[in-house]
C-alpha positions as CSV (number, residue, x, y, z in Angstrom):
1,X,104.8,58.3,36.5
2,X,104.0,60.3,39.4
3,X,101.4,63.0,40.4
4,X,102.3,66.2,41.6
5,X,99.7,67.5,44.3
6,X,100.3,71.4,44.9
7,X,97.1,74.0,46.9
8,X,95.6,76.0,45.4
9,X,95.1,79.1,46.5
10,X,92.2,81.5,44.7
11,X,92.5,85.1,45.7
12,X,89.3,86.1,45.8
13,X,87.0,86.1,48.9
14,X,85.1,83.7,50.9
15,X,82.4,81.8,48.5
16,X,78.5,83.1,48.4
17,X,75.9,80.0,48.4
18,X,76.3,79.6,44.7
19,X,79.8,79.6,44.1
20,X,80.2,76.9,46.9
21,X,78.1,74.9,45.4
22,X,79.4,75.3,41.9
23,X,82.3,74.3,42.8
24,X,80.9,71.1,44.2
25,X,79.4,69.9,40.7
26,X,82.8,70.2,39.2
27,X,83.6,67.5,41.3
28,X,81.1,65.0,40.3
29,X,82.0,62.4,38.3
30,X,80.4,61.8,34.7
31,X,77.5,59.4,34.5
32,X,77.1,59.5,38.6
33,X,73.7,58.9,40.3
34,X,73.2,61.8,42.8
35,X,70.6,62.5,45.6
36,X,70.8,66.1,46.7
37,X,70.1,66.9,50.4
38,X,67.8,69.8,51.5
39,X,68.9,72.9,51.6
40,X,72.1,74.1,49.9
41,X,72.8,71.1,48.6
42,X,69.7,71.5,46.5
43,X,71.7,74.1,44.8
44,X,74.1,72.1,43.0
45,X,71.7,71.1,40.6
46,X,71.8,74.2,39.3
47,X,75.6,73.8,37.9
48,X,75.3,70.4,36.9
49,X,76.9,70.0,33.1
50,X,73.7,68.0,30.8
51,X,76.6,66.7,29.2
52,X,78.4,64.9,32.0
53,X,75.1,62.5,32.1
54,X,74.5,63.4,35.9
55,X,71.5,61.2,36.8
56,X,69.8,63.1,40.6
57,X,67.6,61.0,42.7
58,X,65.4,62.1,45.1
59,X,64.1,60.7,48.0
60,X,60.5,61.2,47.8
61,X,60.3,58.7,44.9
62,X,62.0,60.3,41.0
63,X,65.1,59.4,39.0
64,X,65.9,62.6,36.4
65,X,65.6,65.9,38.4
66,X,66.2,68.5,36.9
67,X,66.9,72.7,38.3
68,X,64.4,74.1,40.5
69,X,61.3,75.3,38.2
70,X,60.7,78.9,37.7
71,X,57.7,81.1,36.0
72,X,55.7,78.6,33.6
73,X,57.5,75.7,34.4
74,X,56.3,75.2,37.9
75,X,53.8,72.0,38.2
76,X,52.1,71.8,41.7
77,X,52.8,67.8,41.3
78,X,56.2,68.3,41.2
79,X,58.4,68.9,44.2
80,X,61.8,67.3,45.6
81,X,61.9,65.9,48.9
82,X,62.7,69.8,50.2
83,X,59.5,70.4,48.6
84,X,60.6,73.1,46.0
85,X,59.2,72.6,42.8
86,X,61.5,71.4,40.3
87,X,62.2,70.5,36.1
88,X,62.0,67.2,34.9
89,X,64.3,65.6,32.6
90,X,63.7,63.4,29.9
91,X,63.6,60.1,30.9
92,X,62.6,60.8,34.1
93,X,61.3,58.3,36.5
94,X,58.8,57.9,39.5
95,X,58.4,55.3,42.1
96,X,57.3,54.9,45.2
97,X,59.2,55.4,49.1
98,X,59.9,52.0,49.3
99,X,61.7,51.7,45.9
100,X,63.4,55.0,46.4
101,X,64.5,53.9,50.0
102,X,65.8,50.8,48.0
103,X,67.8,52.5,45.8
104,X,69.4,54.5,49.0
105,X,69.8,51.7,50.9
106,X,71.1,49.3,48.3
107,X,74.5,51.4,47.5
108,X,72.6,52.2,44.0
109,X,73.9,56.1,44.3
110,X,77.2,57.0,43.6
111,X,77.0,60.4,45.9
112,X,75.2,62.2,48.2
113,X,75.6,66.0,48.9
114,X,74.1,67.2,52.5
115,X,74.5,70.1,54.6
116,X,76.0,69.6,57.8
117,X,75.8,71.1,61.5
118,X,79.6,69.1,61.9
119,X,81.8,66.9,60.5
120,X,84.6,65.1,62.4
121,X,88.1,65.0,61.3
122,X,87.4,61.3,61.3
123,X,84.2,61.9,58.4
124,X,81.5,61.6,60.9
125,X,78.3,63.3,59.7
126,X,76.4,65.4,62.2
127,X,73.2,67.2,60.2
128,X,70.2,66.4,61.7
129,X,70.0,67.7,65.4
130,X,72.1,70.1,67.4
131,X,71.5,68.0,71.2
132,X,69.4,71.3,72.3
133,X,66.2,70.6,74.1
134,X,64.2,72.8,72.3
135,X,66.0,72.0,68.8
136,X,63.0,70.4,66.3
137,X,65.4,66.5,64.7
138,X,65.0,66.6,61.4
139,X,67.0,63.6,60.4
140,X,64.7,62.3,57.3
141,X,66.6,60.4,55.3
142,X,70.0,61.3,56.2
143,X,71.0,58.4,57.8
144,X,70.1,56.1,55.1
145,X,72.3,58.0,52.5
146,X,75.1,58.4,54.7
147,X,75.8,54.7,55.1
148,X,73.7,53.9,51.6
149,X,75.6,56.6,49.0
150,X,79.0,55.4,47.7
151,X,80.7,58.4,49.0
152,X,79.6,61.3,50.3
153,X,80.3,65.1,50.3
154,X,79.4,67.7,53.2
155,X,78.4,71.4,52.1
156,X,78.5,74.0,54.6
157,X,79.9,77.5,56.0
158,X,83.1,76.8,58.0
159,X,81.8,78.3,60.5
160,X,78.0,79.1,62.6
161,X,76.6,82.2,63.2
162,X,78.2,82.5,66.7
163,X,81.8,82.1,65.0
164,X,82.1,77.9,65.8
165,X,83.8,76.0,63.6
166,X,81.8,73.3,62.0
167,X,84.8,71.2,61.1
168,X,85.8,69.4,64.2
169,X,88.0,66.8,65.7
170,X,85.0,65.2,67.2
171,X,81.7,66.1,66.8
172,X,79.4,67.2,69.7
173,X,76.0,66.9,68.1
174,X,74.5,63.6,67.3
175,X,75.5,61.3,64.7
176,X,74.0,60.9,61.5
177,X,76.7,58.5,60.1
178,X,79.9,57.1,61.5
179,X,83.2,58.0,59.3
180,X,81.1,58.7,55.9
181,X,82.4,62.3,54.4
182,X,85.0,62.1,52.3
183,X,84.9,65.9,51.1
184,X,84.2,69.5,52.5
185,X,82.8,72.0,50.5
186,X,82.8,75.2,52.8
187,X,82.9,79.2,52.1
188,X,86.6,79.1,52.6
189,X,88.0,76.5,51.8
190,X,87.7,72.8,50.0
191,X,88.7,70.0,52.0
192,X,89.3,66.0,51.9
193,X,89.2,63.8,54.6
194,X,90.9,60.6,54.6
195,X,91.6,57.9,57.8
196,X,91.7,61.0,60.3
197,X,93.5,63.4,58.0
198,X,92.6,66.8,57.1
199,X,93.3,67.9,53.9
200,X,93.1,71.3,52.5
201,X,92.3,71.1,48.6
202,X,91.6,74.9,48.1
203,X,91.2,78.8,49.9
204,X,89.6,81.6,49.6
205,X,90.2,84.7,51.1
206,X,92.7,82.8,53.6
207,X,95.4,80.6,54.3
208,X,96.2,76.8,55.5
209,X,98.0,78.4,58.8
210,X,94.7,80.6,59.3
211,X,92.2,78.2,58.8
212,X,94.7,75.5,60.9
213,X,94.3,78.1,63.9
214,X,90.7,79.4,63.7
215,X,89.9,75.7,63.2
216,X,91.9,74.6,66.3
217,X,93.1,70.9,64.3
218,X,96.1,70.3,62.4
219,X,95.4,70.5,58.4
220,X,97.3,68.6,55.8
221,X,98.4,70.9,53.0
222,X,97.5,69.1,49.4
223,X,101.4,69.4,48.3
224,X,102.0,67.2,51.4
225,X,100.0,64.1,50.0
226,X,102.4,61.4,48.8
227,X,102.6,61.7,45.1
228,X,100.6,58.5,43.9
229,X,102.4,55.7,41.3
């Protein structure tokens, strides 16, 4: 039996904050351990199922996150590692750095989602400085997912405020992790990247040939991928 792979193309326009990273937790597997990064990434835990038994870790020591808190259920106590207050789930857990660096290091997650300045057609992960002199590193503990999480998926605009793309065939800014990103979530489209290859999953509001151009990099279309056995 053989799988048919065709693009999909949604004609509507370019994602808001929220729809990119809803469609990221459709994507994430039942019963996965998950750290979300700072920043949009934080976001996704808004549209994770309770049903699909999502587990998110934090770095700054719990197991059991839940959504960012709101009205009366804000405690002071408790903050992710972006320090927005969030929910607790039952059966949460605490611990402390080390044990929580641990569980990074170890290969105990089965994802990471971060935001990204780049990412190279190759995978490789640049989010924590942009090279500038007067840019403030913020690397935390970026690195330490990146080569820790079982895979790992980049969220992001396509492109930076000055029009960039942020999709690259190398990146420019400094590494966080070497050939580490298997998946793109962007404003405009949803990509994979495999051994070099870029892959275009999804569009919104554009096209493969568009995106191929404005991106300056040859992109796979999905109905190109060998059908799998």
């Amino acid at each position: 039996m053989t799988a048919h792979h065709t693009l999909e193309h949604r004609d509507q326009p370019a994602l808001d904050r929220s729809q990119m990273a809803e469609r990221l937790a459709r994507d994430i597997a039942v019963g996965s351990y998950v750290n979300l990064g700072v920043g949009l990434p934080t976001l996704v835990a808004e549209f994770i199922d309770p049903e699909h038994g999502v587990t998110l870790h934090t770095e700054n020591g719990m197991l059991g996150m839940g959504p960012v808190a709101t009205g009366d259920e804000v405690d002071p106590d408790l903050v992710n590692a972006g320090k927005l207050h969030v929910t607790e789930l039952p059966g949460a857990a605490y611990f402390d750095h080390p044990t929580s660096f641990a569980m990074m290091r170890g290969g105990h997650l089965d994802l990471c989602v971060l935001g990204a300045y780049q990412v190279s057609a190759r995978g490789d992960l640049a989010n924590w400085h942009t090279g500038e002199p007067d840019a403030i590193p913020g690397v935390g503990g970026a690195m330490d997912l990146a080569v820790g999480a079982k895979s790992v998926f980049a969220i992001m605009t396509l492109f930076d405020r000055d029009g960039m793309p942020k999709i690259v065939p190398e990146c420019t800014y400094p590494l966080t992790g070497a050939e580490c990103v298997s998946r793109v979530y962007t404003d405009l489209a949803v990509f994979r990247i495999d051994q070099g290859v870029v892959t275009v999953v999804e569009t919104y509001g554009t096209d493969v040939g568009d995106l191929s151009s404005r991106l300056g990099m040859p992109l796979r279309r999905l109905e190109d991928v060998p059908a799998a056995a």
